[in-house]
N, C-alpha and C positions, 0 to 999 in steps of 0.2 A: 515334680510330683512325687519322687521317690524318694527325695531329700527328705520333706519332714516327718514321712513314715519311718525313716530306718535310723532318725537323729531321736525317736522317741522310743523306739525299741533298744537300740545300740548305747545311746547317752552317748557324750562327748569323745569322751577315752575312746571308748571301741570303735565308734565310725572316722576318729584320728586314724586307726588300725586298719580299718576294712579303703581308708582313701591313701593310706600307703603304702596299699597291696596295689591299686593303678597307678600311682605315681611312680613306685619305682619299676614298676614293667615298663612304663612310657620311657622313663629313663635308660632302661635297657636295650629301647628300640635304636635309642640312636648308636648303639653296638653294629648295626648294620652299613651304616657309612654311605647313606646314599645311594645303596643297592637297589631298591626301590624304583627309583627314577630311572636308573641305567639299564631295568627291565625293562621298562614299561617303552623305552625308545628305542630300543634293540631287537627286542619281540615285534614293536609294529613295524622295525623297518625291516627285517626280512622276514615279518607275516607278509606286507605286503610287496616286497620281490621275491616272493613265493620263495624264497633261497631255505628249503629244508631242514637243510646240513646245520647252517649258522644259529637259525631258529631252534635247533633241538640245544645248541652248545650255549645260547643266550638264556634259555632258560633253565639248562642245565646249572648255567655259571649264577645266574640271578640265585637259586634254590640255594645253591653251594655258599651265597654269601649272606644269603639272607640267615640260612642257618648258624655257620659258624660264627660272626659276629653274634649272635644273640647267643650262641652256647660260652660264647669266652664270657660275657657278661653275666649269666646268666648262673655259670659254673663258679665266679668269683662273690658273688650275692648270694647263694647256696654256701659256699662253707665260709664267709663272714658276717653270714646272718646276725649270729652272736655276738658278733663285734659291733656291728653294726645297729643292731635294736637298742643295745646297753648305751656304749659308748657315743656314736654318732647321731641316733635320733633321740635318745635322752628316753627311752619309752619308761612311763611309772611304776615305782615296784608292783609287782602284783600281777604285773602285764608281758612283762619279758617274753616269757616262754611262748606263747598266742603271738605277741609281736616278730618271732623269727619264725614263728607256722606262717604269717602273713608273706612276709619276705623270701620265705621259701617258695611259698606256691606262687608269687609274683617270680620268682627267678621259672621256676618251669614252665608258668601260663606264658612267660614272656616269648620262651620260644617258639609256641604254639604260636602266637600273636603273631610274630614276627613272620613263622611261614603262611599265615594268612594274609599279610601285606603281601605278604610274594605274590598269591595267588590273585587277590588284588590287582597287582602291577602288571600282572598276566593278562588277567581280562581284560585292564583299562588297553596295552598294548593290543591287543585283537580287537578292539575297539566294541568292545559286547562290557560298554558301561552301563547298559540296561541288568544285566547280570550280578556285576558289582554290584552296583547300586544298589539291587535286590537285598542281596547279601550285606551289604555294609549295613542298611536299614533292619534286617530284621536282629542281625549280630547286637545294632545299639540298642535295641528294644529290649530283644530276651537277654541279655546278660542282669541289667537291673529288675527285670520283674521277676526272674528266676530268685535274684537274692529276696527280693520282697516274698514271694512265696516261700522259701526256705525260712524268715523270720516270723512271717505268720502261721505256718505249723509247727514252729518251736525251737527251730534249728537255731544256732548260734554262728560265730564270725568263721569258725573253722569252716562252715557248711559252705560261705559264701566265698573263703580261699578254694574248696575244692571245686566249688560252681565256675569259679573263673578259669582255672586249669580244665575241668571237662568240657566246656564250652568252647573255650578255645581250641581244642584239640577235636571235638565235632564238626566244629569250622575250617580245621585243615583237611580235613578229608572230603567233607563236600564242596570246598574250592579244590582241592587236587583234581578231585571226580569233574568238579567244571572246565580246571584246565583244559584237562585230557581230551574232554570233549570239542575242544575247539580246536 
């Protein structure tokens, strides 16, 4: 549905832009290493031997890797933007400078991203997938229709690099806020 609204606002060039601002955050996830998973089995196995202690350290350590693999990546996509818009994706004269705004705010949304899989991995481990699910659902919905509103009251590609950083970082707070709660 949002494809061919934002492929006739954007034209070719800029929705190339605005679709490898998720591609290379996707690519950034895998900065994490599987952290993810190693939550979601560690959190439910001592949620449910009630073991406290471990559970505070499994998610401490999940948080702790979800994080740093996504800043190592994260921090190396930030200051090879330049390199990388020019040299590596080939972006068209004219477009450089917008194409490492893109890869920039993919390097920061990424992080964001990433501690929301954590949170994620947290709820799927407490078994409160009604929760996630909630959240995954409405994360997939408003991140697109947010950029669709920012291009129908006139905003451009930047508006939708910062839509994907503020979103994402809205979403780590009210997953933290859900963690916490469980």
């Amino acid at each position: 549905v949002t494809i061919p609204f934002l492929l006739s606002r954007m034209g070719t060039e800029l929705y190339g832009l605005y679709i490898l601002l998720y591609t290379s955050a996707g690519y950034l996830s895998l900065m994490t290493l599987g952290s993810g998973g190693a939550t979601l089995k560690y959190v439910a196995e001592f949620a449910g031997g009630d073991d406290r202690k471990r559970l505070a350290e499994a998610l401490r350590y999940g948080a702790l890797f979800h994080l740093a693999g996504s800043c190592a990546g994260a921090l190396a996509l930030f200051c090879g933007a330049s390199f990388c818009a020019v040299h590596f994706f080939g972006i068209p004269p004219g477009l450089p400078d917008l194409g490492i705004f893109m890869l920039r705010c993919a390097a920061v949304g990424s992080v964001f991203a990433a501690l929301v899989q954590f949170c994620f991995s947290a709820m799927q481990g407490f078994q409160r997938f009604d929760l996630q699910s909630r959240l995954s659902v409405f994360l997939s919905v408003l991140m697109p229709l947010a950029v669709l509103l920012l291009f129908r009251v006139g905003h451009g590609l930047r508006a939708a690099g910062l839509n994907y950083v503020g979103v994402n970082f809205v979403f780590v707070v009210i997953g933290a806020w859900g963690v916490r709660g469980l």
